[in-house]
C-alpha positions in Angstrom: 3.4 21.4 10.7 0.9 19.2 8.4 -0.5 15.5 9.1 1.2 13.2 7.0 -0.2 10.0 5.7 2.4 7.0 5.9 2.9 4.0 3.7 4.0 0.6 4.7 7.0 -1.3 3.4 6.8 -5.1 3.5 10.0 -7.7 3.5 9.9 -9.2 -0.3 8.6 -12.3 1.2 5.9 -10.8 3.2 2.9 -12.5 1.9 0.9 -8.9 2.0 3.3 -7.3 -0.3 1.5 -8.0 -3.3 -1.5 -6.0 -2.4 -2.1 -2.7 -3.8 -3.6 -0.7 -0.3 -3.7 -2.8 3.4 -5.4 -1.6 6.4 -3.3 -1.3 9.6 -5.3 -4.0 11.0 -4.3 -6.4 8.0 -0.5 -6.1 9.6 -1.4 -8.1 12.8 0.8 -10.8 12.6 4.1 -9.1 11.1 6.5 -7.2 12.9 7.0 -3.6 12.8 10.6 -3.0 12.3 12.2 0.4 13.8 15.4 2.5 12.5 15.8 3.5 16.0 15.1 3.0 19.6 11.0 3.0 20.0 11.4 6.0 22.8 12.7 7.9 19.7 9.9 6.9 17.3 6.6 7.6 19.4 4.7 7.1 16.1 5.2 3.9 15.4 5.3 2.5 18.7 1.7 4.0 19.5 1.2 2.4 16.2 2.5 -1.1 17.0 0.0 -0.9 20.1 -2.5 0.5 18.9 -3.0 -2.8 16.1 -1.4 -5.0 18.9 1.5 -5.4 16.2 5.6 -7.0 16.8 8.1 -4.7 17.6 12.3 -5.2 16.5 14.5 -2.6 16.7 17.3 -2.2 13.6 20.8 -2.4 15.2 21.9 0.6 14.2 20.9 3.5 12.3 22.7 3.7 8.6 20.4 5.5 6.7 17.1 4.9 4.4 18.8 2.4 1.7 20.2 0.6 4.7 17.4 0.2 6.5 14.7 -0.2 3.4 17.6 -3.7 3.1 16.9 -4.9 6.6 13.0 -5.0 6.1 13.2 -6.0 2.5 15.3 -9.1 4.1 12.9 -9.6 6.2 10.0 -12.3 5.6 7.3 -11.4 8.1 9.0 -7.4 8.6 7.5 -4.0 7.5 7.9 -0.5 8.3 6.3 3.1 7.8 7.4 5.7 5.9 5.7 9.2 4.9 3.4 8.4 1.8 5.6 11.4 -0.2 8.7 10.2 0.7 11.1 10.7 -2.6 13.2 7.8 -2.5 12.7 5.3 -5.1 11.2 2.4 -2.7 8.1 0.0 -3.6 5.7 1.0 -0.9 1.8 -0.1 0.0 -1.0 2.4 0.7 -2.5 1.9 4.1 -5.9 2.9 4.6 -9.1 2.4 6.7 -7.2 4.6 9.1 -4.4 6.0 7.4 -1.9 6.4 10.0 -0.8 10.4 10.0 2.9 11.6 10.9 3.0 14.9 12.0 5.8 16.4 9.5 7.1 19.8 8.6 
């Protein structure tokens, strides 16, 4: 297992999602949008509360490009995703912590 640094995508509207790096406190305000039920995804709901952030929950789960759609839709919505992840989506480095996923 390795720590993981995670990246944050923003709904095209968003008005963060010009910047080039955000800290996790910058996000207060949005909502953190989840592909699946929050008991599923401990990371991001510690994450959520940790920054006092909005929660929603996606309907259902139909994948990355699906989901990537629903936030991108999404005015005040963002999400994490691992920093490496190789799918061709826009993401914004988050730093000052960079939030870690424990991956494989």
């Amino acid at each position: 297992m390795r720590l993981e640094p995670l990246d944050a995508i923003l709904g095209a509207g968003h008005v963060l999602a010009d910047r080039d790096q955000l800290r996790p406190a910058d996000l207060v305000g949005s909502t953190l949008m989840f592909p699946a039920a929050g008991d599923r995804l401990d990371f991001l709901t510690r994450f959520a509360g940790e920054f006092q952030i909005n929660r929603r929950v996606c309907g259902t789960n139909a994948g990355l490009a699906a989901f990537v759609s629903w936030v991108r839709a999404s005015p005040a919505g963002f999400s994490l995703l691992p920093a490496d992840l190789e799918a061709r989506v826009e993401t914004v480095q988050l730093a000052d912590p960079v939030p870690l996923y424990a991956g494989r």
